[in-house]
PAZAPA-4460 file (N, C-alpha, C; in steps of 0.05 Angstrom, whole numbers, plus 32768, in hexadecimal, padded with zeros to 4 digits):
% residues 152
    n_x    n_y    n_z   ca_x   ca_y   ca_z    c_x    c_y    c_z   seq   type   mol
   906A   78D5   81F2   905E   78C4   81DD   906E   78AB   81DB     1      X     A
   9063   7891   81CB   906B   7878   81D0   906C   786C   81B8     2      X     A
   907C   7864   81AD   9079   7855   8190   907E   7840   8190     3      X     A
   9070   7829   8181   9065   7808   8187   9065   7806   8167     4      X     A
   9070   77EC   8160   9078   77ED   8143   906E   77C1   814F     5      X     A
   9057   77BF   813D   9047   77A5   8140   9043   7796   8125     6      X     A
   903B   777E   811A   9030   776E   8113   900A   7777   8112     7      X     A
   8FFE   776C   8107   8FE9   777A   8107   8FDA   7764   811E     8      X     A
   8FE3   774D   8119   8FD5   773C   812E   8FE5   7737   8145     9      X     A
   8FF7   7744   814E   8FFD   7751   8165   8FF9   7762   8170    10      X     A
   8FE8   7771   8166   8FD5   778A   8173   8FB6   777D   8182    11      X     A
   8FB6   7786   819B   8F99   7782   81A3   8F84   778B   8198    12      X     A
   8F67   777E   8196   8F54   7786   8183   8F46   77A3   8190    13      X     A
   8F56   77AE   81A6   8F46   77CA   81A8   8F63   77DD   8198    14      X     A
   8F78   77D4   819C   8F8F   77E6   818B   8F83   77EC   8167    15      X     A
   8F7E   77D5   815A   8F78   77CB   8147   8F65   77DC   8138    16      X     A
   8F4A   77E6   8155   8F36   77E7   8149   8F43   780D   8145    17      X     A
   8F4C   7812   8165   8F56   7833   815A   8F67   7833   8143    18      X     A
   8F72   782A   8137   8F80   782B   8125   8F72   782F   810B    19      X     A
   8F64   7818   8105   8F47   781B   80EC   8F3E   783E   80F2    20      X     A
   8F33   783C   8109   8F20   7853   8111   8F3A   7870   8103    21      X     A
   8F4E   786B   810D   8F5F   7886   8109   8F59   7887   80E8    22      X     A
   8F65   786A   80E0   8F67   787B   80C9   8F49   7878   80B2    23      X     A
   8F34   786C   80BE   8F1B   787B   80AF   8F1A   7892   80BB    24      X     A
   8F18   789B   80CF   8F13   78BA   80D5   8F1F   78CB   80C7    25      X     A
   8F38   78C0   80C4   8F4B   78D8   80AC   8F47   78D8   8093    26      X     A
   8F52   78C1   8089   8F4C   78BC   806B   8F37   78BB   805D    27      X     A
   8F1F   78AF   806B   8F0B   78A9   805A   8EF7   78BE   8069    28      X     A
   8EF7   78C7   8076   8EE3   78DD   8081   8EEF   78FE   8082    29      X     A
   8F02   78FE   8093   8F0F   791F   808C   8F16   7926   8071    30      X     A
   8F21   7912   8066   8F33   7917   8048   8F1B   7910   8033    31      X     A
   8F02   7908   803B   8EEF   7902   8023   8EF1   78E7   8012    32      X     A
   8F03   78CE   8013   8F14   78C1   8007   8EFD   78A6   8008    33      X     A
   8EEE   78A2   7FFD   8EE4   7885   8003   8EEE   7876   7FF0    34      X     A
   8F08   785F   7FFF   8F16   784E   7FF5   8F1B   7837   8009    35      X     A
   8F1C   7821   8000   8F1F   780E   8012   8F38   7809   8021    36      X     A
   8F3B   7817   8037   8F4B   7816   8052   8F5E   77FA   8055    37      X     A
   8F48   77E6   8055   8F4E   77C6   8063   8F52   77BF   8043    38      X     A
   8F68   77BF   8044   8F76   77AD   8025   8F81   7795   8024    39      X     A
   8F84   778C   8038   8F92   7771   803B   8FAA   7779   8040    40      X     A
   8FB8   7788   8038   8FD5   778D   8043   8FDD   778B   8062    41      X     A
   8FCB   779A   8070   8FCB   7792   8090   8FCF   777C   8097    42      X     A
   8FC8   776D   808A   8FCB   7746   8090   8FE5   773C   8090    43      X     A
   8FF4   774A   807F   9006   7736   8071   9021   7733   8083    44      X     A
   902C   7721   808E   903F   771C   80A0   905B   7730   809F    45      X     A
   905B   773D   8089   9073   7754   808E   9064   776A   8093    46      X     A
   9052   7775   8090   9049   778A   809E   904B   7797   80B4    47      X     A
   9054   77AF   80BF   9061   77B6   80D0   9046   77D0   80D5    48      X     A
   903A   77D4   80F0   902D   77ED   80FC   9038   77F7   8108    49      X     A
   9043   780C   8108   9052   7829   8116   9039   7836   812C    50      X     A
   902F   7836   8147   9021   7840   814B   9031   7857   8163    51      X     A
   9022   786A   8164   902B   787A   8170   9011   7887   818B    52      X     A
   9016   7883   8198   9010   7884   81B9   9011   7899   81C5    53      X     A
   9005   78A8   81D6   9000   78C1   81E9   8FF6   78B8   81FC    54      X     A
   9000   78AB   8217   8FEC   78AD   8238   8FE3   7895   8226    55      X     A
   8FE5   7881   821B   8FD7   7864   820D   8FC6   7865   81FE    56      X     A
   8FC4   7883   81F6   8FA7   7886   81DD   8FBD   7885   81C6    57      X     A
   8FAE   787C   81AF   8FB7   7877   819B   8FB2   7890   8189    58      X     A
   8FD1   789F   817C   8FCB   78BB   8173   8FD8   78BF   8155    59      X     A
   8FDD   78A6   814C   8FF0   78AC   8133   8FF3   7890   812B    60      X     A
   8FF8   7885   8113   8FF9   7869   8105   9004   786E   80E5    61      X     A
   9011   785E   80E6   901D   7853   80CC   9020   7839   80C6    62      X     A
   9028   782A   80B1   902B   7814   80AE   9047   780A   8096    63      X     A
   9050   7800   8095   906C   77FE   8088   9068   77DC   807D    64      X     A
   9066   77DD   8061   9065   77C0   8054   907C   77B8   803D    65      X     A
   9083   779C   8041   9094   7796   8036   9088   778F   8008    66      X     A
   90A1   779D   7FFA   908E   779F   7FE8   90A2   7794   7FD3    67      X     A
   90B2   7782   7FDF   90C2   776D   7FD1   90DB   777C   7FD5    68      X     A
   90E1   7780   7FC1   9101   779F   7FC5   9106   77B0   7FD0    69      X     A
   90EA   77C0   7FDF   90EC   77D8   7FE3   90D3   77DA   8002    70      X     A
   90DB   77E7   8011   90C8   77E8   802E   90B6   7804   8022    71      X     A
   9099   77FD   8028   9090   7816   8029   9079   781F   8035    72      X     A
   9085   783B   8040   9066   7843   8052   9054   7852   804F    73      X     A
   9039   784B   805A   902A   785B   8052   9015   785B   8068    74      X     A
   8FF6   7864   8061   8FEA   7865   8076   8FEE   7878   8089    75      X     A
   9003   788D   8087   900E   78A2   80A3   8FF9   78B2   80AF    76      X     A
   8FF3   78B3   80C9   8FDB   78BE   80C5   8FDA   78C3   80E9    77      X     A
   8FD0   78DC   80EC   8FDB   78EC   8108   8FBB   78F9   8116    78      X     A
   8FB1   78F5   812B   8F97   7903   8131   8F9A   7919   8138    79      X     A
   8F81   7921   812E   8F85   7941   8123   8F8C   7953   8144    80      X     A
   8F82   7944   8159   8F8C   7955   8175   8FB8   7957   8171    81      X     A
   8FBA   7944   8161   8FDD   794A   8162   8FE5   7955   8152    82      X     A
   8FD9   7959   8142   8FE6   796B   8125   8FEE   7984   8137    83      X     A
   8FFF   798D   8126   9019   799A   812E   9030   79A2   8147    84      X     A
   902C   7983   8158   903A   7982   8168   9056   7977   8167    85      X     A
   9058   796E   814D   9070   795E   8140   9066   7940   8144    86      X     A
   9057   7937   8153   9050   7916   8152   9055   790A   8138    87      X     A
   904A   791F   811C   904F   790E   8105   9063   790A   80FF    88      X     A
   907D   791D   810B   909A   7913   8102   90A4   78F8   8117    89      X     A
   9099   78FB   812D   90A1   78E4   813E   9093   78C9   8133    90      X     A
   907F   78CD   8124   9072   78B4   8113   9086   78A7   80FD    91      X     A
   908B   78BF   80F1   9097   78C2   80D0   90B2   78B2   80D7    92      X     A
   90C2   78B7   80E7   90E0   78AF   80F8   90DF   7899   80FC    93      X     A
   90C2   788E   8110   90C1   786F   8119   90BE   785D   8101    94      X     A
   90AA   7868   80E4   90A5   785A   80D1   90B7   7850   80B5    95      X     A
   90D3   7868   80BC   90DF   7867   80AE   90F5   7849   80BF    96      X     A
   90F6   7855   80DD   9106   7842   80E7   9101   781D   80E7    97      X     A
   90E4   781D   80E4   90DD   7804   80EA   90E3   77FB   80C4    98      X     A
   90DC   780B   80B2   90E4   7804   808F   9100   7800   8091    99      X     A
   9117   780A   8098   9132   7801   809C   9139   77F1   80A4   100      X     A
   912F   77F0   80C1   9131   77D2   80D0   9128   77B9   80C9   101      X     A
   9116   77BC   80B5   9106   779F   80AF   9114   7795   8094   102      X     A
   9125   77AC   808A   913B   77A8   806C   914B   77B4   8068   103      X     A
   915A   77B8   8079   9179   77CA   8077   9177   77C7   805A   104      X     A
   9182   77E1   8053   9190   77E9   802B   9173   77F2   8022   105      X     A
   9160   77E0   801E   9154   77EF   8011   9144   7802   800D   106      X     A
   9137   7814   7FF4   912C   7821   7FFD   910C   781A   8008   107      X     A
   9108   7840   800F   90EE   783F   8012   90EB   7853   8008   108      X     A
   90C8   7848   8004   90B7   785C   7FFB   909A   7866   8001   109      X     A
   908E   7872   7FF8   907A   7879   8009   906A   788D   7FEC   110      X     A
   904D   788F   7FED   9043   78A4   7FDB   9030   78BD   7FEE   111      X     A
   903E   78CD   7FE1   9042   78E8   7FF4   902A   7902   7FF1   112      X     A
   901A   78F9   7FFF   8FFF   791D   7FF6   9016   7932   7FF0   113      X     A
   9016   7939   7FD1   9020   794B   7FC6   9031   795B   7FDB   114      X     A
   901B   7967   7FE5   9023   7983   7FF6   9033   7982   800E   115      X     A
   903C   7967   801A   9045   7964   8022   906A   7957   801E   116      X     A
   9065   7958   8002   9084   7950   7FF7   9097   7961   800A   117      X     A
   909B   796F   8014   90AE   7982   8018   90B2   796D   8039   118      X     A
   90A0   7971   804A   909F   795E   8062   90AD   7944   8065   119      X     A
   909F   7934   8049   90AF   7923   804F   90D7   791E   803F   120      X     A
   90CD   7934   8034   90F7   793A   8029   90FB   7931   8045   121      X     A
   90F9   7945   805A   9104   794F   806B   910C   7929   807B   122      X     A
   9104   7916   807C   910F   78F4   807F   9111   78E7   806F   123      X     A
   9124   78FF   8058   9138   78EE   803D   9127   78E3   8028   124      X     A
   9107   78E9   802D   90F9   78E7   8013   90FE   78F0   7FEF   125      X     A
   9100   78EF   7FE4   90FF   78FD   7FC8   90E9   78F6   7FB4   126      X     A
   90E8   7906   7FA2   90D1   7900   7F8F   90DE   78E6   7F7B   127      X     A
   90CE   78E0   7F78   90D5   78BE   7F6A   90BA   78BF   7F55   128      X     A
   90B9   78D0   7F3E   90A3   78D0   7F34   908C   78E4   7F2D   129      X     A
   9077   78E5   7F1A   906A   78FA   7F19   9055   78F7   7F29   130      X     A
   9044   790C   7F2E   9032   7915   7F45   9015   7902   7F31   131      X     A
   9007   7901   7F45   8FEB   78EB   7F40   8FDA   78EF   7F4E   132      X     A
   8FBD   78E5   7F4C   8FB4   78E4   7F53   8FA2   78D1   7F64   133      X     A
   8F9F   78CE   7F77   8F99   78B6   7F8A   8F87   78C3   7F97   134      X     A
   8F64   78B8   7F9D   8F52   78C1   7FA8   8F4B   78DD   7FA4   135      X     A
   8F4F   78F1   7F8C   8F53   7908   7F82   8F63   7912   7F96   136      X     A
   8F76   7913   7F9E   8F8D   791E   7FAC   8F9E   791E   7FA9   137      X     A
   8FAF   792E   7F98   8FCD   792E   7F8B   8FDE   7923   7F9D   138      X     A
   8FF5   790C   7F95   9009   7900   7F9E   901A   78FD   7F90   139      X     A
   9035   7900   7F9A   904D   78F1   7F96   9059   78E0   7FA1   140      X     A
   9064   78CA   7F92   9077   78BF   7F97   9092   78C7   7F9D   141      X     A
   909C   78B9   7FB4   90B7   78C1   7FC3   90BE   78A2   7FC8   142      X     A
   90DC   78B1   7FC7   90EE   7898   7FD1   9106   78A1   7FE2   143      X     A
   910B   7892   7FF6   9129   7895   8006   9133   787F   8002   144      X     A
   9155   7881   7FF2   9162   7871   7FEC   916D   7865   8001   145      X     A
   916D   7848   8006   9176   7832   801E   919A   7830   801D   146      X     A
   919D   7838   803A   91BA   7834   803D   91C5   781E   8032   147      X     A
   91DC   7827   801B   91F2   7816   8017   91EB   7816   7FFB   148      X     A
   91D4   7825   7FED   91BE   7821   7FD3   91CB   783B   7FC8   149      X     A
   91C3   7841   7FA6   91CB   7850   7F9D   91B7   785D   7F94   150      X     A
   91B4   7879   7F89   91A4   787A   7F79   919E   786F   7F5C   151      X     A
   9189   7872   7F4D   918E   7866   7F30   9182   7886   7F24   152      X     A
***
């Protein structure tokens, strides 16, 4: 597998389009979620895509945005042929790596499908907050505190 960490308009418009495609297929069609995908955040010149690659098919995506103080990712999202091959931790790793790299110290964060809090502990996540609701799907907020950062 191959991890490519892009600009959004440094992606070619067939990368671009699997990328949309991944994650309507997940979010707004497997998960039931009709919410608007294309937010404008994709645009914005610190925006960072984590894509993740198999043989050049595109099998996993994230996106990592700058959110003044704090890097955060979201969007994580793995096709369902790779689920449980570990790809999502080789995603999770690249997305955390490319949020460090783009702001040493601080943190990141990310809001976490409930049920998966425990997963993401496991790359220094913590709960940062009470559980919510987003698209009727319980979430939490998590945070990993940025080297050299303290907690509060």
């Amino acid at each position: 597998m191959e991890i490519l960490t892009r600009r959004l308009d440094d992606l070619g418009p067939r990368t671009v389009f699997d990328l949309c495609r991944l994650r309507q297929d997940v979010f707004v069609v497997e998960q039931a979620c009709a919410y608007p995908d294309l937010d404008d955040r994709d645009l914005e010149p610190a925006t960072r895509h984590v894509l993740l690659l198999d043989a050049g098919r595109l099998v996993g995506t994230a996106r990592v945005l700058d959110d003044g103080g704090e890097q955060r990712v979201g969007r994580v999202v793995c096709h369902p042929d790779v689920r449980g091959t570990g790809a999502s931790g080789v995603l999770m790793r690249a997305a955390v790596e490319a949020a460090t790299a783009a702001a040493p110290g601080q943190d990141v964060v990310l809001g976490a499908q409930s049920p998966l809090v425990g997963w993401y502990a496991t790359f220094g996540f913590v709960p940062d907050g009470p559980e919510y609701l987003e698209d009727g799907i319980p979430h939490t907020s998590m945070r990993r505190v940025g080297a050299g950062a303290s907690a509060s």
